[in-house]
Every structure is written in structure tokens, then in C-alpha cells.
MMTF fields as JSON, N, C-alpha, C and O atoms, coordinates in Angstrom:
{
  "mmtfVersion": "1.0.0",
  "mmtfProducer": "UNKNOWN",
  "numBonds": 499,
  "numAtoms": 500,
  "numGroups": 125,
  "numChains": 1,
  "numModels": 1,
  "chainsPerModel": [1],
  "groupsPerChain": [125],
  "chainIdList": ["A"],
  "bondAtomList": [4, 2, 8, 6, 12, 10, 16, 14, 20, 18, 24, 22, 28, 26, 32, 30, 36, 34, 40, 38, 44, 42, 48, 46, 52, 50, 56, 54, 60, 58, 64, 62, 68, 66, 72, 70, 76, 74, 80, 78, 84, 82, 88, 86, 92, 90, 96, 94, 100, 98, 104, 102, 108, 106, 112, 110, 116, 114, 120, 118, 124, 122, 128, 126, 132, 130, 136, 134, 140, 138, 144, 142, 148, 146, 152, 150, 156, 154, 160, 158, 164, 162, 168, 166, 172, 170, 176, 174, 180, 178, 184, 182, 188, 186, 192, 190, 196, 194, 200, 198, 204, 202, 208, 206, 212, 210, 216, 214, 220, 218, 224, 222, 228, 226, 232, 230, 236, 234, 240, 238, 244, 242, 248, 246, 252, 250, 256, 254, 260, 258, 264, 262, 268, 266, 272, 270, 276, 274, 280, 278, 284, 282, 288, 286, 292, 290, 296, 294, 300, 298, 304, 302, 308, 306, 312, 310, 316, 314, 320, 318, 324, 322, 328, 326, 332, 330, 336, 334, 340, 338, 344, 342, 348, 346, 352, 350, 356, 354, 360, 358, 364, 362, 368, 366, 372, 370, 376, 374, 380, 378, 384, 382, 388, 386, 392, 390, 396, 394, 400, 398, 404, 402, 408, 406, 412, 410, 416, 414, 420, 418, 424, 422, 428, 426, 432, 430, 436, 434, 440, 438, 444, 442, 448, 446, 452, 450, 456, 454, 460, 458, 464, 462, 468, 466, 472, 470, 476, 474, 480, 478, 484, 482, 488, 486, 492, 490, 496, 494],
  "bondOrderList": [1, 1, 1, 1, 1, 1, 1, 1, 1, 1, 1, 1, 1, 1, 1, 1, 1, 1, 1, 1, 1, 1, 1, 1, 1, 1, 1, 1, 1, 1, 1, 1, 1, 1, 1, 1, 1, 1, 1, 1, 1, 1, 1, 1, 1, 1, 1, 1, 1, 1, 1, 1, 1, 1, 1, 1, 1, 1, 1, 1, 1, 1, 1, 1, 1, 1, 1, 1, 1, 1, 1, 1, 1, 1, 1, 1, 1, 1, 1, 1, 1, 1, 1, 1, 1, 1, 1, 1, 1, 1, 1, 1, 1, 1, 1, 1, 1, 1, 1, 1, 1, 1, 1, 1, 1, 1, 1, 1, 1, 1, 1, 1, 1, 1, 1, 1, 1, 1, 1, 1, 1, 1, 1, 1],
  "groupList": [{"groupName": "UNK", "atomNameList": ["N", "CA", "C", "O"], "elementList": ["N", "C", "C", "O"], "formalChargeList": [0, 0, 0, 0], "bondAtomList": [1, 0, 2, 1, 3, 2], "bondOrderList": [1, 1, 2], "singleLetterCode": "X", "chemCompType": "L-PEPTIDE LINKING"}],
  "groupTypeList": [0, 0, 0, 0, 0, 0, 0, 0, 0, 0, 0, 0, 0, 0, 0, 0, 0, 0, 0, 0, 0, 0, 0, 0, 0, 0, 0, 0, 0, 0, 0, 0, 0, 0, 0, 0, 0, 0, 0, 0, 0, 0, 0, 0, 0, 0, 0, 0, 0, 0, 0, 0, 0, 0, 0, 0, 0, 0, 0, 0, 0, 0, 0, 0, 0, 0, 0, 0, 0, 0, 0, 0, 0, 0, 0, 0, 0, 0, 0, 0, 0, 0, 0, 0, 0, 0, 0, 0, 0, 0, 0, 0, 0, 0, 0, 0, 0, 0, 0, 0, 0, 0, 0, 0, 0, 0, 0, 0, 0, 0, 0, 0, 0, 0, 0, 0, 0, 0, 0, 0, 0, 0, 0, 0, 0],
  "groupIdList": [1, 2, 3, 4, 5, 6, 7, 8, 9, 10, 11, 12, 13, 14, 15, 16, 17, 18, 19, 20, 21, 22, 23, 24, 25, 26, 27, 28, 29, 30, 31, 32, 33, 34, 35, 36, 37, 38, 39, 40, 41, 42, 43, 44, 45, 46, 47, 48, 49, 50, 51, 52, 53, 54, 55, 56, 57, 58, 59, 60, 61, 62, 63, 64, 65, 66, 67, 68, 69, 70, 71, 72, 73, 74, 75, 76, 77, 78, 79, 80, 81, 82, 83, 84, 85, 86, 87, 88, 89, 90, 91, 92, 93, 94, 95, 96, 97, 98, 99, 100, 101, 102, 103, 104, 105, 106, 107, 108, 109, 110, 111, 112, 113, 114, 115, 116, 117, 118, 119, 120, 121, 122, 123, 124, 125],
  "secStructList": [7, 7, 2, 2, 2, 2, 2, 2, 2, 2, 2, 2, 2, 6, 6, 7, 7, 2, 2, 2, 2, 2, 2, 6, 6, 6, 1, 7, 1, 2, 2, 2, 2, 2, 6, 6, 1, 6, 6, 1, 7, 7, 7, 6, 6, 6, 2, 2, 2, 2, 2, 2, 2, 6, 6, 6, 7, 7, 2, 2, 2, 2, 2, 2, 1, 7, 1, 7, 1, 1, 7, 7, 7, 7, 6, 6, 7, 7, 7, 6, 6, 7, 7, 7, 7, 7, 7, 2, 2, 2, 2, 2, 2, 2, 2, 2, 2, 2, 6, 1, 7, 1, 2, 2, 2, 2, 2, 2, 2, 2, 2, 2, 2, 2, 2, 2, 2, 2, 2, 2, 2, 2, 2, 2, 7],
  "xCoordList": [110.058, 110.109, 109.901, 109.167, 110.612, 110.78, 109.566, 109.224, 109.28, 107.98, 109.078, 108.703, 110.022, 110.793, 110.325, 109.711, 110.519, 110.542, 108.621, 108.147, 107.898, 106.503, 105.942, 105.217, 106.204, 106.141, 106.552, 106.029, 107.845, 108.358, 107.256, 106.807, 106.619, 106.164, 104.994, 104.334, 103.998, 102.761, 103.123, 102.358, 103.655, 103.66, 104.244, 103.865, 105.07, 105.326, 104.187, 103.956, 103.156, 102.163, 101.308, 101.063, 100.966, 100.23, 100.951, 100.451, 101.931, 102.82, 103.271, 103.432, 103.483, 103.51, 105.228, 105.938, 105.797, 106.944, 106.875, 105.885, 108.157, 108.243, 107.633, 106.832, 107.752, 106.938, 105.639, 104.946, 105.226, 104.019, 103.304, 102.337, 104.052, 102.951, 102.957, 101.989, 104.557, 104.799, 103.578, 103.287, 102.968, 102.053, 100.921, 100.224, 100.674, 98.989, 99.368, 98.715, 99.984, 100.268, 100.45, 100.529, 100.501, 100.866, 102.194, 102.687, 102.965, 104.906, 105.378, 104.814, 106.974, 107.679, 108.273, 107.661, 109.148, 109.447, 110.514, 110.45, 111.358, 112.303, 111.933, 112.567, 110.464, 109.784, 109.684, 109.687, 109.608, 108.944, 110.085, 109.928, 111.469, 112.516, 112.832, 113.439, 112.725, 113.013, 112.35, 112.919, 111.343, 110.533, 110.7, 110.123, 111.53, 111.352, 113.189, 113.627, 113.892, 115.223, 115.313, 114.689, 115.963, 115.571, 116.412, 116.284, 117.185, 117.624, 116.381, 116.859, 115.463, 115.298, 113.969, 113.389, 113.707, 112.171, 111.212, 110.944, 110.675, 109.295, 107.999, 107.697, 107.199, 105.925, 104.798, 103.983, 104.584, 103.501, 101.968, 101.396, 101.462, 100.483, 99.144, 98.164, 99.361, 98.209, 98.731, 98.045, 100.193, 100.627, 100.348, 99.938, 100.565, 100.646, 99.544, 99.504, 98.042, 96.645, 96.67, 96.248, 96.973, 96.458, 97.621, 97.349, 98.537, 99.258, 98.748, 98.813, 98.265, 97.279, 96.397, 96.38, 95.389, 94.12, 94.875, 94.66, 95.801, 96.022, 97.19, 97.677, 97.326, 98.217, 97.265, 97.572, 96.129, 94.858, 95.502, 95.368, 96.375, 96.432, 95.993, 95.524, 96.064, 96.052, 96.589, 97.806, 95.927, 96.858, 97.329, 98.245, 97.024, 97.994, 99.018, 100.097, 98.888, 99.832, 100.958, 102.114, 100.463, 101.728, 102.896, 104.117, 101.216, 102.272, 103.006, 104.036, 102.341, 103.215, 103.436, 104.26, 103.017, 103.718, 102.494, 102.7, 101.344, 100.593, 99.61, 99.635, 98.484, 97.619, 97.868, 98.799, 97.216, 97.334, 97.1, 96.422, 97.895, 98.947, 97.802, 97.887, 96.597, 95.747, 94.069, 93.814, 93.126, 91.736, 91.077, 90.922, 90.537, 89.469, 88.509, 88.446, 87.393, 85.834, 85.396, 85.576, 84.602, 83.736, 82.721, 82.29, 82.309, 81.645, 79.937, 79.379, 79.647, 77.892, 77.551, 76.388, 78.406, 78.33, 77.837, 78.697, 76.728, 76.608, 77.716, 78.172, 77.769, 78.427, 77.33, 76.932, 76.964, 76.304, 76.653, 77.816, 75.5, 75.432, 76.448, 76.718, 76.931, 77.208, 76.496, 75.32, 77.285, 76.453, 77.772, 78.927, 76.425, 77.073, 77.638, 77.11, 78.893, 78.859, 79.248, 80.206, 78.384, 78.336, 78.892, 79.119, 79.116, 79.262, 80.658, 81.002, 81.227, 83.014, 83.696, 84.9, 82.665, 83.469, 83.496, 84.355, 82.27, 82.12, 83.489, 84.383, 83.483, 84.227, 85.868, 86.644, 86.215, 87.446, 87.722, 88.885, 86.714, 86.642, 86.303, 86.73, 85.869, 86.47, 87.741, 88.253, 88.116, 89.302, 90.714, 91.661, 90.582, 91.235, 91.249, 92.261, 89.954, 89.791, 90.493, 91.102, 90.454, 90.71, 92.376, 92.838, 93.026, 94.414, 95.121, 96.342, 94.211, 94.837, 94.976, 94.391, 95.919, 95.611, 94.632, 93.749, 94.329, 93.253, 93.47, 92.501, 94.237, 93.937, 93.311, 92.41, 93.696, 93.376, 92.212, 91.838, 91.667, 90.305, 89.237, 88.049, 90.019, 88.92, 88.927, 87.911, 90.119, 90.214, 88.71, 87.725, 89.257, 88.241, 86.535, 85.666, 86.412, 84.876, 84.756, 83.911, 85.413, 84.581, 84.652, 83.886, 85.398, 85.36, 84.338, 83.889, 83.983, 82.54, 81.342, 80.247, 81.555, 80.605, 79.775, 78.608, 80.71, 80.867, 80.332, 79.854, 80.398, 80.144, 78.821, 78.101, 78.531, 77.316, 75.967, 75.074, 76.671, 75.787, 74.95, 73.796, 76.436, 76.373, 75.343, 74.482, 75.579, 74.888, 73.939, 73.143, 73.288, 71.87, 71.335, 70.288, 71.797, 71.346, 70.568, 69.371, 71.889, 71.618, 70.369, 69.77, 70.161, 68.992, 67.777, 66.902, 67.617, 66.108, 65.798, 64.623, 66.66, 66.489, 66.038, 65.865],
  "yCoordList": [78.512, 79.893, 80.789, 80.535, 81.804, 82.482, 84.216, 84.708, 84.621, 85.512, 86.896, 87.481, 87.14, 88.268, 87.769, 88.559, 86.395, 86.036, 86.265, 86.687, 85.647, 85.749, 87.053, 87.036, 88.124, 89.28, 90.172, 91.117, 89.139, 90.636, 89.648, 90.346, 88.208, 87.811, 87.785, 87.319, 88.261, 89.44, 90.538, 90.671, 91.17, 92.52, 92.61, 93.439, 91.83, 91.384, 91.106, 91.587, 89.842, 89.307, 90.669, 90.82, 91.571, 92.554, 93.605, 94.729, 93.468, 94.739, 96.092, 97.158, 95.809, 97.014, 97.172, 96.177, 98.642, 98.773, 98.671, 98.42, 98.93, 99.043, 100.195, 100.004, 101.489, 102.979, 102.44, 102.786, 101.702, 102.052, 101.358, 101.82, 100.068, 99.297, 100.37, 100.801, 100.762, 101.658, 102.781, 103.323, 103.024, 104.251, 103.344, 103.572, 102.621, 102.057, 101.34, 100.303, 101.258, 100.794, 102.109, 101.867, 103.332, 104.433, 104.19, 105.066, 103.443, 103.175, 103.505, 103.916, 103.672, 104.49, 103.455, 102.388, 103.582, 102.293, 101.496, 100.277, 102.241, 101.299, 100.78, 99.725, 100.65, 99.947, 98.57, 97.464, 98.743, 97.609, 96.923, 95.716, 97.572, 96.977, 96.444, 95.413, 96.633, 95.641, 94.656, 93.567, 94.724, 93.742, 92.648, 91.572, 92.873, 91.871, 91.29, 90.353, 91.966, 92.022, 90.47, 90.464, 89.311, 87.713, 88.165, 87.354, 89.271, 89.62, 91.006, 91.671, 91.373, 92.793, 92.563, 91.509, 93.6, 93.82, 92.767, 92.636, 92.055, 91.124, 92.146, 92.417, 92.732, 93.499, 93.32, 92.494, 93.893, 93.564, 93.281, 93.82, 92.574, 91.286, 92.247, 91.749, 93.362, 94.16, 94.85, 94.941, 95.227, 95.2, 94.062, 94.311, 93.028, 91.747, 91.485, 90.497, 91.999, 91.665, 92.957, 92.718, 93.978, 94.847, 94.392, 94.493, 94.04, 93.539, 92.489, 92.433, 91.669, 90.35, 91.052, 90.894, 92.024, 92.307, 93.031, 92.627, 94.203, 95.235, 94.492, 95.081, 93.398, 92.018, 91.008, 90.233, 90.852, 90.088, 88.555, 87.716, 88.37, 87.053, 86.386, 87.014, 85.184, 84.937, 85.451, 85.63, 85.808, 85.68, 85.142, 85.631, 83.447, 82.457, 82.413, 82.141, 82.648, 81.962, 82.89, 82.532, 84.28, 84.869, 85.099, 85.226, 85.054, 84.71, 83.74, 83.69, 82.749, 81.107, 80.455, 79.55, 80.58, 79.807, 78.759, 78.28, 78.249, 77.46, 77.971, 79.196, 77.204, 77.078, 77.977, 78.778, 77.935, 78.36, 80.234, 81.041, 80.292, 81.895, 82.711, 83.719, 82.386, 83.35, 82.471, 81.369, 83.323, 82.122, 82.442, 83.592, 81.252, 81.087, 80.593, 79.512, 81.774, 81.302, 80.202, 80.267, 78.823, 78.225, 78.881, 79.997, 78.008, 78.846, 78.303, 77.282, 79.485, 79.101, 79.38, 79.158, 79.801, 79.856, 81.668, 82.549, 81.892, 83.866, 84.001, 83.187, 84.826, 85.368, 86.266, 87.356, 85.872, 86.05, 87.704, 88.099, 88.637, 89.975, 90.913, 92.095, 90.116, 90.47, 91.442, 91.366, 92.149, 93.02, 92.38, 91.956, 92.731, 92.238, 93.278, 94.35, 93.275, 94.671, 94.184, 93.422, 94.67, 94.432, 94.852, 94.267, 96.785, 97.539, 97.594, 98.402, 97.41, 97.469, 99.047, 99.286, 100.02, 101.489, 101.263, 101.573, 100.646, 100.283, 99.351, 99.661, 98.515, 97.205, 97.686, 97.334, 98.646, 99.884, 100.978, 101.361, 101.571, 102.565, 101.254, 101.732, 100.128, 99.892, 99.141, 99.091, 98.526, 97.747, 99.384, 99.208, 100.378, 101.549, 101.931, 102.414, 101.778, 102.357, 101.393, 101.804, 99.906, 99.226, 99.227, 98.851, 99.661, 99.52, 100.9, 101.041, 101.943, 102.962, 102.72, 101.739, 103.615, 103.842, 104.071, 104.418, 103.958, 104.575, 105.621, 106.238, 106.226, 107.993, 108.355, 109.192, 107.859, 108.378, 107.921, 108.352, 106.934, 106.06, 107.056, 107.253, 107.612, 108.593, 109.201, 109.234, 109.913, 111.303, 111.392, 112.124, 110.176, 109.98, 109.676, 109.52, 109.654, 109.095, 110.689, 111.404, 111.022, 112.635, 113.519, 114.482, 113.343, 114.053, 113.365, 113.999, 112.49, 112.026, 112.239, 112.602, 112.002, 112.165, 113.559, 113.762, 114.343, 115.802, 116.457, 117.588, 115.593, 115.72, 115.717, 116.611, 114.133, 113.689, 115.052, 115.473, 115.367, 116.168, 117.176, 117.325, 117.939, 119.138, 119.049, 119.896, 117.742, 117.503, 117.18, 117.754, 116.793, 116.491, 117.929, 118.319, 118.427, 119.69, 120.425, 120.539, 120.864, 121.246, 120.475, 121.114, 119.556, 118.632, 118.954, 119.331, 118.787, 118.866, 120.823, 121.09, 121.902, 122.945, 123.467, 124.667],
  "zCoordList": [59.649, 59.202, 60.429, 61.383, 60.264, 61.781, 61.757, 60.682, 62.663, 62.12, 61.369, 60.354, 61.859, 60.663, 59.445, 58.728, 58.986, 57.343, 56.714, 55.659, 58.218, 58.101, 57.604, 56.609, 58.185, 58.779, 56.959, 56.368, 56.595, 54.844, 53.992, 53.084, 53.944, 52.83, 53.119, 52.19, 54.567, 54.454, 53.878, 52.922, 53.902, 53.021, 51.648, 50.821, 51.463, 49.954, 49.107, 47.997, 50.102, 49.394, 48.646, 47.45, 49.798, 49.496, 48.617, 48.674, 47.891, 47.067, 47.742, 47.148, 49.368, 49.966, 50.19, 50.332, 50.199, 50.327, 52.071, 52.757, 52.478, 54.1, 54.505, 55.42, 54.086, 54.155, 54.253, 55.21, 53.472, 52.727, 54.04, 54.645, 54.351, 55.529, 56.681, 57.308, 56.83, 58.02, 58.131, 59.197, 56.987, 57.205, 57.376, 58.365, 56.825, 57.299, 58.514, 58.4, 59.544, 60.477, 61.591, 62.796, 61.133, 62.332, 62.444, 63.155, 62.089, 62.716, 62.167, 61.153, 62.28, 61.4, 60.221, 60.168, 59.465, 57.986, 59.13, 59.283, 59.796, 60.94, 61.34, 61.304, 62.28, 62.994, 62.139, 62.679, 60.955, 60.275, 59.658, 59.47, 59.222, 58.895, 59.882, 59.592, 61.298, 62.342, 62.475, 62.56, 62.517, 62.877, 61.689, 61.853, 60.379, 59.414, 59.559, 58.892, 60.406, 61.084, 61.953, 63.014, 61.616, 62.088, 63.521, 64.438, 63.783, 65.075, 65.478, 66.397, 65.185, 65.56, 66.291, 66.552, 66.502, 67.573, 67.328, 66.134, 68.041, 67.881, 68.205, 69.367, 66.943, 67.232, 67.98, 67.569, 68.951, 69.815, 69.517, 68.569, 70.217, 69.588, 68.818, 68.263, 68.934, 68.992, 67.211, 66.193, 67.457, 66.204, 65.131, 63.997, 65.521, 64.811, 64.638, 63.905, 65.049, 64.657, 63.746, 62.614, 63.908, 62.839, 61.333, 60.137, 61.792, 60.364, 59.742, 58.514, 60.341, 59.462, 58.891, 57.671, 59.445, 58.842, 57.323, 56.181, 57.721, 56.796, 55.477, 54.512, 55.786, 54.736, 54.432, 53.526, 55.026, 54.371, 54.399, 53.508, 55.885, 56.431, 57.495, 58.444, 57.508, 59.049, 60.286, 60.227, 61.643, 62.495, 62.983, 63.645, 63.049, 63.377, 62.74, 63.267, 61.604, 60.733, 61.011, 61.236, 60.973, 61.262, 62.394, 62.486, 63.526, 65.241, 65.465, 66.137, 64.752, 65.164, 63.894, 64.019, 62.763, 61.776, 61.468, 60.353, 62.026, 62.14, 61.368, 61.251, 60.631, 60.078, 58.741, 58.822, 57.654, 56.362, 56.301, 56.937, 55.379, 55.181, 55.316, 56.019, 54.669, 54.071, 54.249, 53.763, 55.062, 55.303, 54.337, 53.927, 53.791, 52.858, 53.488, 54.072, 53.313, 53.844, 52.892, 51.675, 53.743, 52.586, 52.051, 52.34, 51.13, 50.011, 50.465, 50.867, 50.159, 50.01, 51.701, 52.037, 52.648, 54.172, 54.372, 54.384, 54.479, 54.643, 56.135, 56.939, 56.03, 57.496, 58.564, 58.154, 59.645, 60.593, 60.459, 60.545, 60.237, 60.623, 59.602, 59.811, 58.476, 57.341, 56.112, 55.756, 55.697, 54.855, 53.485, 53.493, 52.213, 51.169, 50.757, 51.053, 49.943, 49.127, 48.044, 47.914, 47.009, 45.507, 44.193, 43.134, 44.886, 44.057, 43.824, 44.686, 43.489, 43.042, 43.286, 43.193, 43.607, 43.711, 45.514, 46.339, 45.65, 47.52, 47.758, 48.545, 47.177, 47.587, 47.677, 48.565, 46.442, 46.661, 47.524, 47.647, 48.19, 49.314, 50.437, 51.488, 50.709, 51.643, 52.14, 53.259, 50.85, 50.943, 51.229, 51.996, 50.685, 51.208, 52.317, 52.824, 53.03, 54.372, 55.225, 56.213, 54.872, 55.48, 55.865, 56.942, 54.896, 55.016, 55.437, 55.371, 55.891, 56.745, 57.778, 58.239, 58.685, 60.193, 60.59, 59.805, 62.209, 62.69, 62.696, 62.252, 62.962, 63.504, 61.664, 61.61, 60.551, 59.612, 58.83, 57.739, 59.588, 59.282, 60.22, 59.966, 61.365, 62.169, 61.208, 60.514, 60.829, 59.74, 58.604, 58.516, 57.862, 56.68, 56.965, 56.108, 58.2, 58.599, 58.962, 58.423, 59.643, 59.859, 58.717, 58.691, 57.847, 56.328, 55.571, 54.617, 55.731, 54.542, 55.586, 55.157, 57.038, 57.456, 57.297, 56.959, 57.63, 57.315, 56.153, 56.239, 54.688, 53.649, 53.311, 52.867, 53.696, 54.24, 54.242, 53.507, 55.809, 56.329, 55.533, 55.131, 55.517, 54.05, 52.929, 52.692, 52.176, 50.768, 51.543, 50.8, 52.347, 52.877, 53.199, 52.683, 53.744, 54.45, 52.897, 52.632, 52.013, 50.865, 49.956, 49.091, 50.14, 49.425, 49.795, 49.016, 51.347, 51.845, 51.605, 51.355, 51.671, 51.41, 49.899, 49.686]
}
């Protein structure tokens, strides 16, 4: 399997149109119809790590075809310096945050941070 084919059945997996990755990626939808193009652009490696995270695959699997599509942590193993999250409205604001861009992951941290502030300010007064 060649990484064009890798590359449409990460984002398939995840129900994302070509726009849709193109925007949580910062690229344009061409960028990404190429890159799924078995003749077109090969995405640079830096691309290809943020597309595993934001398709919730491997990055081997997707650079080279090697090791399984999608990692499954064993079970009963904590993760070193891990925080749990429990709450299902948490576990949705971050699985969202997770699949933006950066410039718009800055965006949203200085708008809650911001918020933050505000409703605190207003509290202790």
C-alpha cells in the first residue's frame, strides 16, 4: 500500500472530508488531494506527524506502511506524567482542541485563557 492510499484511509478512518483535514492541518483541501494523488506531492515529515496525531494513527504506519494502523496502549499500564480525564465534556474539548491547527489552538488558549482571567477577576471582587 503506497502512503497516497495510507494518507485517504487516515482521514476516512476519522470521517473527515479533504477541507475538513485541510483546515485542521493549516493547508489548503489541494494540498491534501495531492498528497492522497498515488502521483502527487509526498507531505513533509512534520506534516505527516501532525496527520497521524490529528487521524489518531500511527506514524509508522503511515510513513512506511509498517507496524499496526492505529496504537493500542496496554491495559492496566498508567502513562508516566499523565493526567486522567474523566469528565466526558473535558474529554470533548480536548479531543477538539486536538484536531485544530496551531495558529487556532493558540487562538482558543488565549480566548479561555482570557476568559479565565475575567471570571476570576469578577469572583474575588
Amino acid at each position: 500500500m503506497n502512503l497516497s492510499t495510507r494518507i485517504r484511509i487516515a482521514r476516512q478512518r476519522v470521517h473527515l472530508s479533504q477541507e475538513a483535514l485541510a483546515t485542521r492541518m493549516g493547508v489548503t483541501r489541494g494540498a491534501v488531494a495531492n498528497w492522497e494523488c498515488a502521483v502527487g506531492a509526498r507531505p513533509a515529515t512534520s506534516r505527516l506527524e501532525r496527520l497521524a496525531r490529528v487521524t489518531c494513527v500511527c506514524f509508522e504506519w503511515l510513513a512506511t506502511g509498517r507496524g499496526p494502523l492505529a496504537y493500542e496502549p496496554p491495559e492496566n499500564v498508567p502513562a508516566v506524567g499523565a493526567e486522567l480525564v474523566d469528565d466526558p465534556a473535558e474529554r470533548r474539548l480536548l479531543a477538539a482542541y486536538r484536531q485544530t491547527s496551531r495558529p487556532t489552538q493558540r487562538v482558543l488558549l488565549q480566548i479561555i485563557e482570557a476568559r479565565i482571567q475575567r471570571f476570576e477577576g469578577r469572583r474575588r471582587t
